[in-house]
mmCIF entry with sequence, helices, sheets and N, C-alpha, C, O atoms, coordinates in Angstrom:
data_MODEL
# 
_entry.id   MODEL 
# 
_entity.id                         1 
_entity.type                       polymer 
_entity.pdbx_number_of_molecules   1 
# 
_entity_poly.entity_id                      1 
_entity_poly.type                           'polypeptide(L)' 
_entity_poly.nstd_linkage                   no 
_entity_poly.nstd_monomer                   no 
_entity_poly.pdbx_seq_one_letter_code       
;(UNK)(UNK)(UNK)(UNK)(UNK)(UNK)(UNK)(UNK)(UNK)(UNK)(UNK)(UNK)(UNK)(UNK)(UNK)(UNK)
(UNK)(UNK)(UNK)(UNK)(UNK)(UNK)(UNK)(UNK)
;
_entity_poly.pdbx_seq_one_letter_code_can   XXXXXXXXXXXXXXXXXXXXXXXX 
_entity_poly.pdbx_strand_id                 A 
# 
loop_
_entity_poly_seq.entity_id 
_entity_poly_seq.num 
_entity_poly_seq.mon_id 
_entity_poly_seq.hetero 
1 1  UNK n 
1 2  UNK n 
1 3  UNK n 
1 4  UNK n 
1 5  UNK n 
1 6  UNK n 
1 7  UNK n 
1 8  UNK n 
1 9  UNK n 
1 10 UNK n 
1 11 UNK n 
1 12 UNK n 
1 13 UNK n 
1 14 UNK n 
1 15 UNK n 
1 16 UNK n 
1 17 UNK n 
1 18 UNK n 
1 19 UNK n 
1 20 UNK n 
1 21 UNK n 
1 22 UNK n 
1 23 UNK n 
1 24 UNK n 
# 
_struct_asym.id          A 
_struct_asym.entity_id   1 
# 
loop_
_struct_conf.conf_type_id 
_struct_conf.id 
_struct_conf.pdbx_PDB_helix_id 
_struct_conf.beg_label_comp_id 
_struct_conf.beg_label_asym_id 
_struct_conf.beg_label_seq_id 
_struct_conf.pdbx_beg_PDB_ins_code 
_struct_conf.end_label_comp_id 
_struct_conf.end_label_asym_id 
_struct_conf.end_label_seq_id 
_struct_conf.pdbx_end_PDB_ins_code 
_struct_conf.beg_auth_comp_id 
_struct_conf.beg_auth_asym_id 
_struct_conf.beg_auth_seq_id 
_struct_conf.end_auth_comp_id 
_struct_conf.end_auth_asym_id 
_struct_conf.end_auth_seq_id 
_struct_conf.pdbx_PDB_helix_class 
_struct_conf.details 
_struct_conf.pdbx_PDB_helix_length 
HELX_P HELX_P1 AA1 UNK A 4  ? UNK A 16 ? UNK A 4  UNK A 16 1 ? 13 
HELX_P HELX_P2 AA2 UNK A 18 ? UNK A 20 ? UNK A 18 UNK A 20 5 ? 3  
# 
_struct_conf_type.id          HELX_P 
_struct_conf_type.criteria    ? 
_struct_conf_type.reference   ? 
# 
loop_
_atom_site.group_PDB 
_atom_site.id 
_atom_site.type_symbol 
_atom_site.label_atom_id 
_atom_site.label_alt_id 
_atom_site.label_comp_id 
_atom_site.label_asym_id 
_atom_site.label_entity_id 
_atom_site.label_seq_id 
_atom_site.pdbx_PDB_ins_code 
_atom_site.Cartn_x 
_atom_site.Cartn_y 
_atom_site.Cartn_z 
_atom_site.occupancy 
_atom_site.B_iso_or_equiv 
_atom_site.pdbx_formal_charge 
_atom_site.auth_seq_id 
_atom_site.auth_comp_id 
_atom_site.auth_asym_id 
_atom_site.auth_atom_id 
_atom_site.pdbx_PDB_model_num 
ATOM 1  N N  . UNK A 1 1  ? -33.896 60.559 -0.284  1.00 0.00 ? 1  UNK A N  1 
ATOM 2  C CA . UNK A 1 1  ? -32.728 60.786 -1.164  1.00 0.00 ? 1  UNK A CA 1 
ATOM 3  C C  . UNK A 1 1  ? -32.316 59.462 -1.818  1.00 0.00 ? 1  UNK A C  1 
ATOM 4  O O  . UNK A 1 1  ? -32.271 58.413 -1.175  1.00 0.00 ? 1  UNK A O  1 
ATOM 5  N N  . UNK A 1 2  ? -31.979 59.561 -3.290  1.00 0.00 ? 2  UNK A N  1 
ATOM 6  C CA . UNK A 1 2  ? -31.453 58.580 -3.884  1.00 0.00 ? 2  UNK A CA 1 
ATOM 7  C C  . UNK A 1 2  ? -30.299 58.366 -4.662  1.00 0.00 ? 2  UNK A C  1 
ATOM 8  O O  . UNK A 1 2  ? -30.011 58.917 -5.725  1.00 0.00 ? 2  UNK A O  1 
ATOM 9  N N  . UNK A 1 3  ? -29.489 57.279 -3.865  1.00 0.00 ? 3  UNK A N  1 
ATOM 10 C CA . UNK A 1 3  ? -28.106 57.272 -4.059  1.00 0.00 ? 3  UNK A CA 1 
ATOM 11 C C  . UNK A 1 3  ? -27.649 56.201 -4.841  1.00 0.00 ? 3  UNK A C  1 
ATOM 12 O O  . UNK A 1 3  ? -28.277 55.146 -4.742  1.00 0.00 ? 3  UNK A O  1 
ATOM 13 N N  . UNK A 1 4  ? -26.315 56.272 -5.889  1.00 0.00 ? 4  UNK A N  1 
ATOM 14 C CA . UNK A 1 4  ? -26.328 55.116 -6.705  1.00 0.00 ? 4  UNK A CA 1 
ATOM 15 C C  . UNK A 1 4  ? -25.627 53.802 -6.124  1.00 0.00 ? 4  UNK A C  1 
ATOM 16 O O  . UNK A 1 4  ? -25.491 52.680 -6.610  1.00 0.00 ? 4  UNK A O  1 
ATOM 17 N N  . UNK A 1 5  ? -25.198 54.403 -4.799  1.00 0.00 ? 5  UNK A N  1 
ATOM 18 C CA . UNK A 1 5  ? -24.629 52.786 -4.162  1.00 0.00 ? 5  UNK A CA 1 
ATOM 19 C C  . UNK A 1 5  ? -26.269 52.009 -3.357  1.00 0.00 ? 5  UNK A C  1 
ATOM 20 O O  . UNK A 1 5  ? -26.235 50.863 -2.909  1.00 0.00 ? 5  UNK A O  1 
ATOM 21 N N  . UNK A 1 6  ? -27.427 52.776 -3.313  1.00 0.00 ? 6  UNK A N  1 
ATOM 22 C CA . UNK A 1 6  ? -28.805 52.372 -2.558  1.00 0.00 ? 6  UNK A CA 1 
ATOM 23 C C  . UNK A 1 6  ? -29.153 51.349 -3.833  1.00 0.00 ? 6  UNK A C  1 
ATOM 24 O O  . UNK A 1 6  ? -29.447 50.161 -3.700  1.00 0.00 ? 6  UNK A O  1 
ATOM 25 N N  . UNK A 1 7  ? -29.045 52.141 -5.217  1.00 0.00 ? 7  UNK A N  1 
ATOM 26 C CA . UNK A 1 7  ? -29.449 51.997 -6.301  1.00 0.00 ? 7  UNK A CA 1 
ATOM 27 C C  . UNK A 1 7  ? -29.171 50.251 -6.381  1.00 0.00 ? 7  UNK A C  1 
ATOM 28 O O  . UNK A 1 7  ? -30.051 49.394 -6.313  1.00 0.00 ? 7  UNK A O  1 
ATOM 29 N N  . UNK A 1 8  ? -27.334 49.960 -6.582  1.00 0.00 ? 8  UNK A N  1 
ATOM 30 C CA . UNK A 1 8  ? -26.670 48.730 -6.745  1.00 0.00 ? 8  UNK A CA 1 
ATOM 31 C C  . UNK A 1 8  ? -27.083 48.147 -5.644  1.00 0.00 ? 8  UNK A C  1 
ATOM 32 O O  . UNK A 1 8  ? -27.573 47.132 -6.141  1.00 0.00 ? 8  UNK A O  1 
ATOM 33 N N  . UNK A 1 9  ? -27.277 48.023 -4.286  1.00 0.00 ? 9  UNK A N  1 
ATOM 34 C CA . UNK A 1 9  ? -27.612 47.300 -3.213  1.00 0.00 ? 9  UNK A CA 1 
ATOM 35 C C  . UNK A 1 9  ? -28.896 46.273 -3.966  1.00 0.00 ? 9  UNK A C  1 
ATOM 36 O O  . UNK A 1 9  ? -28.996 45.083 -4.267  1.00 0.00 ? 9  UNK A O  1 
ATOM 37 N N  . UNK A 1 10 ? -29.802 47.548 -4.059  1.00 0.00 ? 10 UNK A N  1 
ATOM 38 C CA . UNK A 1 10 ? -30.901 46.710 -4.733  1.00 0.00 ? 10 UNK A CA 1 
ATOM 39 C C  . UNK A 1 10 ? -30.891 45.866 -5.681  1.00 0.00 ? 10 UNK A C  1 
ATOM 40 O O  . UNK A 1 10 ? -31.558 44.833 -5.728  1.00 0.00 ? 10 UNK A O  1 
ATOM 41 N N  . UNK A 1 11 ? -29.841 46.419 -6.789  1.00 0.00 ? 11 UNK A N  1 
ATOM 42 C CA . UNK A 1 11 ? -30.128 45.195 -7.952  1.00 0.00 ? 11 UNK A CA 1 
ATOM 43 C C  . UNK A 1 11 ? -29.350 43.867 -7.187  1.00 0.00 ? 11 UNK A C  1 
ATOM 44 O O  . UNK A 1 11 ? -29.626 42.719 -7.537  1.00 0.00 ? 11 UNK A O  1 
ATOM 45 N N  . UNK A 1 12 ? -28.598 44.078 -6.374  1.00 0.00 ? 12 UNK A N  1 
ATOM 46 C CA . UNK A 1 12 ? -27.792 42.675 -5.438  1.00 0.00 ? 12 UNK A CA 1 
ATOM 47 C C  . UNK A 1 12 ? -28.845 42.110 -4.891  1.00 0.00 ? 12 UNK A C  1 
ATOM 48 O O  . UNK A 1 12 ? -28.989 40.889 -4.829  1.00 0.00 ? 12 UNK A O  1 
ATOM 49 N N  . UNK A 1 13 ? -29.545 42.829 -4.515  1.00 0.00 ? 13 UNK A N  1 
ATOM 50 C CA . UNK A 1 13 ? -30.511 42.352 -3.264  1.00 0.00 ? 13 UNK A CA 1 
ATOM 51 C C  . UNK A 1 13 ? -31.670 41.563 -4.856  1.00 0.00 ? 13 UNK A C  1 
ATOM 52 O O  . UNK A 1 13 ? -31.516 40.356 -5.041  1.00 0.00 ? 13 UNK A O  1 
ATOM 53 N N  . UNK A 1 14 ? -32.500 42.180 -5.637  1.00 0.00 ? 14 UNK A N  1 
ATOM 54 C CA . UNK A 1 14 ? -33.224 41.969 -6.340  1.00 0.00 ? 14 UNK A CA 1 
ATOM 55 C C  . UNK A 1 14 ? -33.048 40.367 -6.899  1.00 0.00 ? 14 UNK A C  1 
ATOM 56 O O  . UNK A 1 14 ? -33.910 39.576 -7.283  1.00 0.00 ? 14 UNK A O  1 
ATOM 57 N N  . UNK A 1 15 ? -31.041 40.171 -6.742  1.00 0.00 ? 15 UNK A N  1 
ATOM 58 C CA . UNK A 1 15 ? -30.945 39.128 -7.744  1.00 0.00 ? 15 UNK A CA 1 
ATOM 59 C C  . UNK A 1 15 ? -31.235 37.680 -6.824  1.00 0.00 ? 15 UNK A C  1 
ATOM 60 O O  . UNK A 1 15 ? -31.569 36.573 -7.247  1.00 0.00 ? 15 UNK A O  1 
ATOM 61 N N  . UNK A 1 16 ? -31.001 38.085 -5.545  1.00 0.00 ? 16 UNK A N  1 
ATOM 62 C CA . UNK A 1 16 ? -31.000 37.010 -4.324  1.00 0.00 ? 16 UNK A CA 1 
ATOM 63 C C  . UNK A 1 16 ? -32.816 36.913 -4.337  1.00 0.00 ? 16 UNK A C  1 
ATOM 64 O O  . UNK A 1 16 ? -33.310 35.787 -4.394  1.00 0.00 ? 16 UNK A O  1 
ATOM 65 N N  . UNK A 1 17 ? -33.574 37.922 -4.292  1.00 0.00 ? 17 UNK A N  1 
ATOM 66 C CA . UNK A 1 17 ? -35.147 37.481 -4.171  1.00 0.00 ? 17 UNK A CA 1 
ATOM 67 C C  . UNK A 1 17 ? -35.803 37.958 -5.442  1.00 0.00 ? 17 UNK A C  1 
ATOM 68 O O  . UNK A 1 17 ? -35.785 38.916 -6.215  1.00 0.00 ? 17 UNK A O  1 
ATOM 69 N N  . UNK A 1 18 ? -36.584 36.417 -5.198  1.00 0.00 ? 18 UNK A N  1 
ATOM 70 C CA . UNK A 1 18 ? -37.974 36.289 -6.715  1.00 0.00 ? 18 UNK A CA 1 
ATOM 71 C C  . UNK A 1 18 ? -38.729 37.270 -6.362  1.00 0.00 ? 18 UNK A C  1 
ATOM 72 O O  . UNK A 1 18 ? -38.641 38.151 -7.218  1.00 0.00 ? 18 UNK A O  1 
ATOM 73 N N  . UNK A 1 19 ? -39.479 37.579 -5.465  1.00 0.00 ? 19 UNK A N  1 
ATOM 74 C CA . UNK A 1 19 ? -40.073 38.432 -5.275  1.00 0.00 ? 19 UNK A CA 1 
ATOM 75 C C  . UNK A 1 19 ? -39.871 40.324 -5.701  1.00 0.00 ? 19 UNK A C  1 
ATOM 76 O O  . UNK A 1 19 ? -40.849 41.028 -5.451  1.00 0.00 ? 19 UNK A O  1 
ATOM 77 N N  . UNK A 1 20 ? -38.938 40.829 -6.155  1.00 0.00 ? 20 UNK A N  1 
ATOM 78 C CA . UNK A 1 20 ? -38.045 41.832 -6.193  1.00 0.00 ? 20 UNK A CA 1 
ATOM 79 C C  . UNK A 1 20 ? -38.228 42.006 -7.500  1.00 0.00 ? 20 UNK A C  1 
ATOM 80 O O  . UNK A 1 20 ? -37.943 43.126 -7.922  1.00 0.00 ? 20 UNK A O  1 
ATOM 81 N N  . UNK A 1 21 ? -38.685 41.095 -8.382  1.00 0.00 ? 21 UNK A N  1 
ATOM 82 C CA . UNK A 1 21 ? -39.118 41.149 -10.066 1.00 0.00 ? 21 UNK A CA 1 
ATOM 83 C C  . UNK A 1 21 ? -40.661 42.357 -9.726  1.00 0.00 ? 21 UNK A C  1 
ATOM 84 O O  . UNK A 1 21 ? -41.070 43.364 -10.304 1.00 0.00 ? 21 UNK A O  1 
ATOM 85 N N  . UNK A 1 22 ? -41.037 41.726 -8.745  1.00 0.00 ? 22 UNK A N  1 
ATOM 86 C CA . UNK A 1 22 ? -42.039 42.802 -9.158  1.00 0.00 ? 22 UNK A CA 1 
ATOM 87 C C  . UNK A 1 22 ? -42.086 44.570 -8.867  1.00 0.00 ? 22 UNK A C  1 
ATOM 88 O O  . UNK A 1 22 ? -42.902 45.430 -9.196  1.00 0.00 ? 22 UNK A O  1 
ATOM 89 N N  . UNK A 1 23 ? -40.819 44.616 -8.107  1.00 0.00 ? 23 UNK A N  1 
ATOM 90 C CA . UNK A 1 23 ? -40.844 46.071 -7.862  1.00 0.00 ? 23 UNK A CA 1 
ATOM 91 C C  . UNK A 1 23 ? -40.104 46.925 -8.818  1.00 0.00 ? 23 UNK A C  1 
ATOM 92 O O  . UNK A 1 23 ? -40.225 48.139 -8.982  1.00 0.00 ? 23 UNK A O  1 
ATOM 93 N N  . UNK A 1 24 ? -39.191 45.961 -9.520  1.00 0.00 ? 24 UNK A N  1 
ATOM 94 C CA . UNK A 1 24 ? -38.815 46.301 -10.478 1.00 0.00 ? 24 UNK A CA 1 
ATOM 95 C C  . UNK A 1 24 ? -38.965 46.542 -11.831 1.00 0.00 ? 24 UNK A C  1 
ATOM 96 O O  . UNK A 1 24 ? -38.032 47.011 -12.482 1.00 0.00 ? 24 UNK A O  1 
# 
């Protein structure tokens, strides 16, 4: 299931790791 507070976690999380460019 996909939720839009899972959604924002990630872009938080994405902005803290380089690595996270690529899943995105």
């Amino acid at each position: 299931m996909y939720t839009t507070t899972n959604h924002v976690a990630r872009l938080n999380f994405c902005e803290d790791t380089p690595n996270s460019n690529m899943e995105n």
